[in-house]
C-alpha positions as CSV (number, residue, x, y, z in Angstrom):
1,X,30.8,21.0,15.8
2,X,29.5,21.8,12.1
3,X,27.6,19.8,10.6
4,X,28.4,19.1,7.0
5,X,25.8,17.8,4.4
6,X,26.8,14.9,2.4
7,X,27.1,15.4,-1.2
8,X,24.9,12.9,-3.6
9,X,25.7,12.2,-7.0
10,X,23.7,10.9,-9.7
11,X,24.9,7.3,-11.7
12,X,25.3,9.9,-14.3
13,X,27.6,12.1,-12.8
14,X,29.7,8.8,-11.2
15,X,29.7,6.8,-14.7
16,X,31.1,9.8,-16.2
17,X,34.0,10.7,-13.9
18,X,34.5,6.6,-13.7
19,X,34.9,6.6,-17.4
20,X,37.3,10.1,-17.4
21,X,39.2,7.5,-14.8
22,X,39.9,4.7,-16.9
23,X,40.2,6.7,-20.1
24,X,43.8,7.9,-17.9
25,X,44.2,10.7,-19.5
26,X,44.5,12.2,-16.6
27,X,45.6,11.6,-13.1
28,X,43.0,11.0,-10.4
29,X,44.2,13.9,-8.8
30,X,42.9,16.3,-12.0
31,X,39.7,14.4,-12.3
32,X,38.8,14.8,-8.4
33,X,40.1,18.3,-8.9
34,X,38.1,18.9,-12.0
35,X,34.7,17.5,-10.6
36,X,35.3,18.7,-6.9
37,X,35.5,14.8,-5.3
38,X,38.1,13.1,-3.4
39,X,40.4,10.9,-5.8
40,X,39.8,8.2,-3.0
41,X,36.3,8.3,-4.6
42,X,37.1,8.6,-8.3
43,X,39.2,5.2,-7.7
44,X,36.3,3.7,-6.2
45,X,33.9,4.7,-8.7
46,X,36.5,3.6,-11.5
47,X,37.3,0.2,-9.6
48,X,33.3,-0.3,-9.5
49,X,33.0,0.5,-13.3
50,X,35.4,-2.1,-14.4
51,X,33.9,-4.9,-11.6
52,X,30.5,-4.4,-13.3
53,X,31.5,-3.9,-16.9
54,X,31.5,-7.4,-18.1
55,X,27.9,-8.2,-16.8
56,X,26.3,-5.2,-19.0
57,X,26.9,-7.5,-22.1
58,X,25.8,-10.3,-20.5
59,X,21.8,-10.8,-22.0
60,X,20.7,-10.1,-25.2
61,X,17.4,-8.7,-24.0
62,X,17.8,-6.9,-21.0
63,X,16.4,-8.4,-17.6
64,X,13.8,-10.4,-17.6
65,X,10.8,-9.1,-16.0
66,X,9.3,-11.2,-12.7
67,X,6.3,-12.9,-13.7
68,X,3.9,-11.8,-10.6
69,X,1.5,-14.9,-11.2
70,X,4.9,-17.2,-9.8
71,X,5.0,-16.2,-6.3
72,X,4.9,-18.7,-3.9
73,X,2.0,-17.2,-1.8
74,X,-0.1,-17.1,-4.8
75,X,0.8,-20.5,-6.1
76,X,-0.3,-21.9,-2.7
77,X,-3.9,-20.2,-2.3
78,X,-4.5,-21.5,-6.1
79,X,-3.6,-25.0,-5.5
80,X,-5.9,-24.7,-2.4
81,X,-8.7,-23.3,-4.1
82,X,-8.8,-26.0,-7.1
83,X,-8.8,-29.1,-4.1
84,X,-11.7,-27.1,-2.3
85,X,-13.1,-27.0,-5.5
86,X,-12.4,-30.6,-6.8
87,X,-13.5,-31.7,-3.1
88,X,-16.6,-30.3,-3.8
89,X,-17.6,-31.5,-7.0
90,X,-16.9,-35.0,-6.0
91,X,-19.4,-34.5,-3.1
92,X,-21.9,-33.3,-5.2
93,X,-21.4,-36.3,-8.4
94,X,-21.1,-39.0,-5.8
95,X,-18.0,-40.0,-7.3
96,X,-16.0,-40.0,-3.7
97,X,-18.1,-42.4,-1.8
């Protein structure tokens, strides 16, 4: 039994055969002739394009990043810190006896 590789593409290469797809200027056929793919794949790829399309316009901005200070772990150890901290300065003032 032969072993064949699998071919990857880039989002490049995929966007740009999707967008030959929906332009239908051709049939899927010629485009999966054309770029050497299966037209199963080239209706895939277009069907994927179209599902995704209407999100790309969705922010202004782009994504906004993660702000690594939120995360829950972090949060946690901070908020334990300050009582261990505030916990010891009312030891030491006399102020929780």
């Amino acid at each position: 039994m032969s072993e064949k590789s699998r071919k990857s593409f880039t989002s490049q290469h995929k966007a740009k055969v999707a967008l030959e797809a929906i332009r239908g200027t051709k049939t899927l056929n010629e485009i999966a002739q054309e770029f050497a793919i299966h037209p199963t794949q080239v209706g895939e790829w277009k069907k994927a394009l179209i599902a995704q399309a209407p999100g790309i316009f969705d922010s202004k901005r782009g994504p906004k990043p993660d702000d690594p200070s939120a995360s829950p772990e972090r949060l946690y150890s901070e908020i334990g810190r300050l009582k261990m901290e505030l916990d010891w300065l009312k030891k030491k003032s006399g102020i929780g006896q």
